[in-house]
Backbone as CSV, one residue per row, in Angstrom:
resi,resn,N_x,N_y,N_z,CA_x,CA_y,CA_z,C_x,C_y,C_z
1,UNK,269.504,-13.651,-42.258,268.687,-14.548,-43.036,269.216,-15.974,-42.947
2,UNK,270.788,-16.116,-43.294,271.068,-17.421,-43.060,271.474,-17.739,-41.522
3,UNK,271.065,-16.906,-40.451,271.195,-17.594,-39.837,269.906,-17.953,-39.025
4,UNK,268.939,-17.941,-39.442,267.292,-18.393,-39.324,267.374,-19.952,-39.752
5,UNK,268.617,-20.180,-39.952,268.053,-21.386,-40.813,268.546,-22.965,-39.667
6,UNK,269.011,-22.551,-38.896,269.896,-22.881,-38.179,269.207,-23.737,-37.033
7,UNK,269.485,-23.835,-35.330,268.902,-24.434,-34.623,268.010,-23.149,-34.011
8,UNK,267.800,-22.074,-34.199,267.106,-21.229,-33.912,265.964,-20.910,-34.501
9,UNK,265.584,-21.624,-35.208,264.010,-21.426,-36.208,263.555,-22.322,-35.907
10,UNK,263.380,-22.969,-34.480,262.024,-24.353,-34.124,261.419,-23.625,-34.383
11,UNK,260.238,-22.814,-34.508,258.629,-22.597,-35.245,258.809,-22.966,-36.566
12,UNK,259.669,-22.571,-37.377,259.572,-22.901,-38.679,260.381,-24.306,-39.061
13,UNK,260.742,-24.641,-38.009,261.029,-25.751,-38.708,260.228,-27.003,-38.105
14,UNK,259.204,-26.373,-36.886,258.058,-27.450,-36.918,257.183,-27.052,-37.425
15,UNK,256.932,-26.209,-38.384,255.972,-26.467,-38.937,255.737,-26.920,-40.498
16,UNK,257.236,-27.030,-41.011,257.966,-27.630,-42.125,257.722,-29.049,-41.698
17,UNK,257.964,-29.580,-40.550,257.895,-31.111,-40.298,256.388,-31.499,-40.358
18,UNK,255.491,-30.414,-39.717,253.807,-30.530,-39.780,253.512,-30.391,-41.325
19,UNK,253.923,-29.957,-41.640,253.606,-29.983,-43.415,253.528,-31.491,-43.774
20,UNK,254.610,-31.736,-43.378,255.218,-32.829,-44.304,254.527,-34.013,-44.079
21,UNK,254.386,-34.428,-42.207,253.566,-35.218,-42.119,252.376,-35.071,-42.638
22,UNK,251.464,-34.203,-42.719,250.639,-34.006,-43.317,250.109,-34.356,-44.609
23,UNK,251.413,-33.956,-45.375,251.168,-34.657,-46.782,251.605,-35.590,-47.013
24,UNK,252.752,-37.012,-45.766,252.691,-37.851,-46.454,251.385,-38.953,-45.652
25,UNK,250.718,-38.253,-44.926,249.575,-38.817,-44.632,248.502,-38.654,-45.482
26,UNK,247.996,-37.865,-46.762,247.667,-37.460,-47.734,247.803,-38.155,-48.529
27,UNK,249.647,-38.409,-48.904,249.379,-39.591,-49.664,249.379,-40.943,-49.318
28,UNK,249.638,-41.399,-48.280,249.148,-42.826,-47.929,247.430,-42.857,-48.215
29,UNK,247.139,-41.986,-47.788,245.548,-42.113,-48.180,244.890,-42.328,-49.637
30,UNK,245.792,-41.319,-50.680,245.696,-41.451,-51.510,246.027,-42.959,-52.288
31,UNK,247.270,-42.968,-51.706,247.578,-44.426,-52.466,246.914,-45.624,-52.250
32,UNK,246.220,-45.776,-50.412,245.263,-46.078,-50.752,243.980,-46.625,-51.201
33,UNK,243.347,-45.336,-51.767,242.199,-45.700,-52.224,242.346,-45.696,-53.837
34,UNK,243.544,-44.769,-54.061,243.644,-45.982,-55.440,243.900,-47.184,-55.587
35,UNK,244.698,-47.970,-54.318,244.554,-49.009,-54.581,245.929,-49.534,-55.623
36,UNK,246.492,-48.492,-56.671,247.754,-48.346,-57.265,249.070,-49.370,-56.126
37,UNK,249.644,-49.840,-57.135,251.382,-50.623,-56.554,251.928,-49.575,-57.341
38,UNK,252.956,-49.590,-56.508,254.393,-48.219,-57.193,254.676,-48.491,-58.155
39,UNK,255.118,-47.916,-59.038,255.928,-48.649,-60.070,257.536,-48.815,-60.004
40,UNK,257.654,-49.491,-60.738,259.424,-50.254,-60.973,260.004,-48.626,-60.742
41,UNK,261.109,-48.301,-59.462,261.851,-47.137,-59.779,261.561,-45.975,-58.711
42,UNK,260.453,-46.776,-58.159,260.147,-45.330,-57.295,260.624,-45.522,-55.815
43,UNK,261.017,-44.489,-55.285,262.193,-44.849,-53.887,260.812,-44.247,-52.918
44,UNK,260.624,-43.927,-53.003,260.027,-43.644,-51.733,258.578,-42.337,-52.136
45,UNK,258.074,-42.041,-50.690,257.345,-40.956,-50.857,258.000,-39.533,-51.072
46,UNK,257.701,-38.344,-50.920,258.034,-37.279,-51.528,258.628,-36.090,-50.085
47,UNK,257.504,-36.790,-49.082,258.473,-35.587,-47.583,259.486,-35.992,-47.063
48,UNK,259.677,-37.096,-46.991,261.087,-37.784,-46.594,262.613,-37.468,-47.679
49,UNK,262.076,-37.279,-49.145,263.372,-36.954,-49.820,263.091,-34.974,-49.374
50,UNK,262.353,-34.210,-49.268,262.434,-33.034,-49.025,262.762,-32.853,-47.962
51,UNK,262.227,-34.010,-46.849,263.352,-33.225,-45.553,264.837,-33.369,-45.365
52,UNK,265.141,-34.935,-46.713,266.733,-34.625,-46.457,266.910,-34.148,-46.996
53,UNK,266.660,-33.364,-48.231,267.472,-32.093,-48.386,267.330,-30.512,-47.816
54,UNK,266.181,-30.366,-47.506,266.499,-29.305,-46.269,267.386,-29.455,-45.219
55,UNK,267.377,-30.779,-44.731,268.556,-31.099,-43.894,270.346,-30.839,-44.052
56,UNK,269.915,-31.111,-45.727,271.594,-31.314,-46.555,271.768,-29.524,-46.316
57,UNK,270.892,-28.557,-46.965,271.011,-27.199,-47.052,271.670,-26.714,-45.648
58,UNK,270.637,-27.095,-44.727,270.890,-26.811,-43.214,272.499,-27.022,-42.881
59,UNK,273.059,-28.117,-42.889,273.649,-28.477,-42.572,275.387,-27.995,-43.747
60,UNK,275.181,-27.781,-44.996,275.960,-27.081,-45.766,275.862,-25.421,-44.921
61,UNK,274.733,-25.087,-44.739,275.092,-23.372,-44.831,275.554,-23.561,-43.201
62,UNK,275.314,-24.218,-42.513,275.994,-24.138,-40.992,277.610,-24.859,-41.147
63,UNK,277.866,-25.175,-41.721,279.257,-25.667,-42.125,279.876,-24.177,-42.705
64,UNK,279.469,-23.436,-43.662,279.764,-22.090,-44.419,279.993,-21.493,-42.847
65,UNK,279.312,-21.177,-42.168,278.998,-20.253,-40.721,280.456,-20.655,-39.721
66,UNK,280.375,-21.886,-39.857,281.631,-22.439,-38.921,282.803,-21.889,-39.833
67,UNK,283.175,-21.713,-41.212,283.691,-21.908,-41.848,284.275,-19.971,-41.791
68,UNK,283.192,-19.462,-41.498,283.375,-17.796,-41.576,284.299,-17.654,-40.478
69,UNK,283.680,-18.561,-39.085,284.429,-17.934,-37.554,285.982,-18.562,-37.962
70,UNK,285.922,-19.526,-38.506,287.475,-20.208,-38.228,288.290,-19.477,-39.274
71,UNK,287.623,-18.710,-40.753,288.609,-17.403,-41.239,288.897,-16.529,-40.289
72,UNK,288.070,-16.267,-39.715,288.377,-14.923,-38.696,289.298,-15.304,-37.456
73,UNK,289.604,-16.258,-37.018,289.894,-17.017,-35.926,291.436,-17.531,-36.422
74,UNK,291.826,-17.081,-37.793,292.955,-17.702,-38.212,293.040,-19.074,-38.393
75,UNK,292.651,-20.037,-38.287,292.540,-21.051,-38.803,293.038,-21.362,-39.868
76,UNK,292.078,-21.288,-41.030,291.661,-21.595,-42.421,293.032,-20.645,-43.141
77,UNK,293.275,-21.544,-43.771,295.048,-20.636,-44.549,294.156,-20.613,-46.023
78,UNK,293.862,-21.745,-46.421,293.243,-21.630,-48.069,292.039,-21.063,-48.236
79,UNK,292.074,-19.512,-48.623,291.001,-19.263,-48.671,290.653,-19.526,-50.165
80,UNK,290.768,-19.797,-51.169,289.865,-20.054,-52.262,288.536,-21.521,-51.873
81,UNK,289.989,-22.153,-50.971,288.665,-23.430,-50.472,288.009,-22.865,-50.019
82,UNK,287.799,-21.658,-48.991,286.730,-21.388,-48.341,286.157,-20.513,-49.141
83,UNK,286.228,-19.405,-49.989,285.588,-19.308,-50.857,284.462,-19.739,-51.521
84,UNK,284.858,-21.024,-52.150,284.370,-22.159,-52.695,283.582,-22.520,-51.960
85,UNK,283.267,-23.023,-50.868,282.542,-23.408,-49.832,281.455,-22.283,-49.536
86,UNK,281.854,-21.308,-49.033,280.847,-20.430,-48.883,279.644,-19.640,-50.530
87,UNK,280.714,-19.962,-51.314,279.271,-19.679,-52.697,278.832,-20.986,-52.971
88,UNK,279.458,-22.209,-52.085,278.214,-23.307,-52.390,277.198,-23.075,-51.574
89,UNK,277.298,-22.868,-50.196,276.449,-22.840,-49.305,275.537,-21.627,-49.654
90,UNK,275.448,-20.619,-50.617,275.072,-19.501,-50.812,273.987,-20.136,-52.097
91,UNK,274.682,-21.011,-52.879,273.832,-21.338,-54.182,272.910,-22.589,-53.609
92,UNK,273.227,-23.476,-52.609,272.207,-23.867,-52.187,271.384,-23.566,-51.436
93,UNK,271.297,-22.619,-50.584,270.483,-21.908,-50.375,269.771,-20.918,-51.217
94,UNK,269.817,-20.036,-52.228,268.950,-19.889,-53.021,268.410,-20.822,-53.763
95,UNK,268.702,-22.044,-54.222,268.137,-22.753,-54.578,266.920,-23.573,-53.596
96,UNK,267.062,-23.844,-52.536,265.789,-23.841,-51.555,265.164,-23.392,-51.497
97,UNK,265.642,-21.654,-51.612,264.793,-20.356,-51.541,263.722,-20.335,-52.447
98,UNK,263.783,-20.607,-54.046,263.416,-21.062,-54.875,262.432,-22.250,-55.522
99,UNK,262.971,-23.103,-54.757,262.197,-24.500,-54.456,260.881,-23.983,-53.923
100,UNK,260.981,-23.435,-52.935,260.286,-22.893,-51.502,258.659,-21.814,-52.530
101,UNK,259.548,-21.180,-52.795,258.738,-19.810,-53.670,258.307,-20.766,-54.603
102,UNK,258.467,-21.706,-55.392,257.738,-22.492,-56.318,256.277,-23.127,-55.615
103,UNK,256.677,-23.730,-54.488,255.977,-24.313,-53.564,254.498,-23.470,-53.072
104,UNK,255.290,-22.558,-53.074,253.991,-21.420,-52.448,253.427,-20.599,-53.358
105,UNK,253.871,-20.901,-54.822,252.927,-20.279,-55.867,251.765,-21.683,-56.078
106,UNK,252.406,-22.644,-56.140,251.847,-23.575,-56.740,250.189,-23.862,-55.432
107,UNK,250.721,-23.769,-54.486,250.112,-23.693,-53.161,248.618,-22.589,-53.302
108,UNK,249.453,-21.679,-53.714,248.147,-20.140,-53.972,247.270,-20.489,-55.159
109,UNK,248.058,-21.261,-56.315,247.465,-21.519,-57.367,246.284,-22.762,-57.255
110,UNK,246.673,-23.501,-56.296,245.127,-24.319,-56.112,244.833,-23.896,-55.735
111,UNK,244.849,-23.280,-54.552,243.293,-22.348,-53.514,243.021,-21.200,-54.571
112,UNK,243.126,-21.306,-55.470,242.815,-19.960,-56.404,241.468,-20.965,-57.466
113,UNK,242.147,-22.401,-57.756,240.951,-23.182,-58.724,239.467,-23.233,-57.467
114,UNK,238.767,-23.097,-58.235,237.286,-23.273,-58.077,237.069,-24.880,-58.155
115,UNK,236.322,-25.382,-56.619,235.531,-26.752,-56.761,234.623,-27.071,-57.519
């Protein structure tokens, strides 16, 4: 599972990038034809902060992975650090996981409202 997440999931991870463009072409459109200025505070659009943190996840749980071979490899003497490291990379990844499953209820839940 975590290792899908890796450089071996191009389908899913172009089509995570097709999402994204997608919706922030959605909302440029949106913004627009409202016609709305941002308000005081707002950094940016919404796919650009979600792809860096899929990126951050990516890049934590492939650090955990490097982190497994170099226990096994003798390396790594402190294992509580690695420990530590590997139930971060574990809690951020369920927390994506999560993110993700929010995403795709919320997703089912409009195609479920009536026009």
């Amino acid at each position: 599972m975590v290792d899908s997440i890796g450089d071996r999931s191009g389908l899913a991870r172009a089509a995570i990038e097709a999402a994204l463009k997608r919706h922030s072409e959605a909302l440029g459109r949106a913004d627009g034809a409202a016609g709305a200025a941002k308000p005081e505070g707002v950094q940016g659009a919404f796919g650009p902060s979600l792809g860096e943190a899929i990126r951050s996840v990516d890049s934590t749980v492939k650090g955990a992975d490097r982190l497994v071979d170099d226990v096994l490899a003798g390396k790594v003497t402190d294992f509580h650090e690695a420990a530590s490291k590997l139930k971060e990379a574990e809690l951020g990844m369920k927390f994506a996981l999560e993110v993700r499953n929010k995403f795709v209820d919320a997703y089912r839940e409009v195609m479920r409202m009536s026009v």
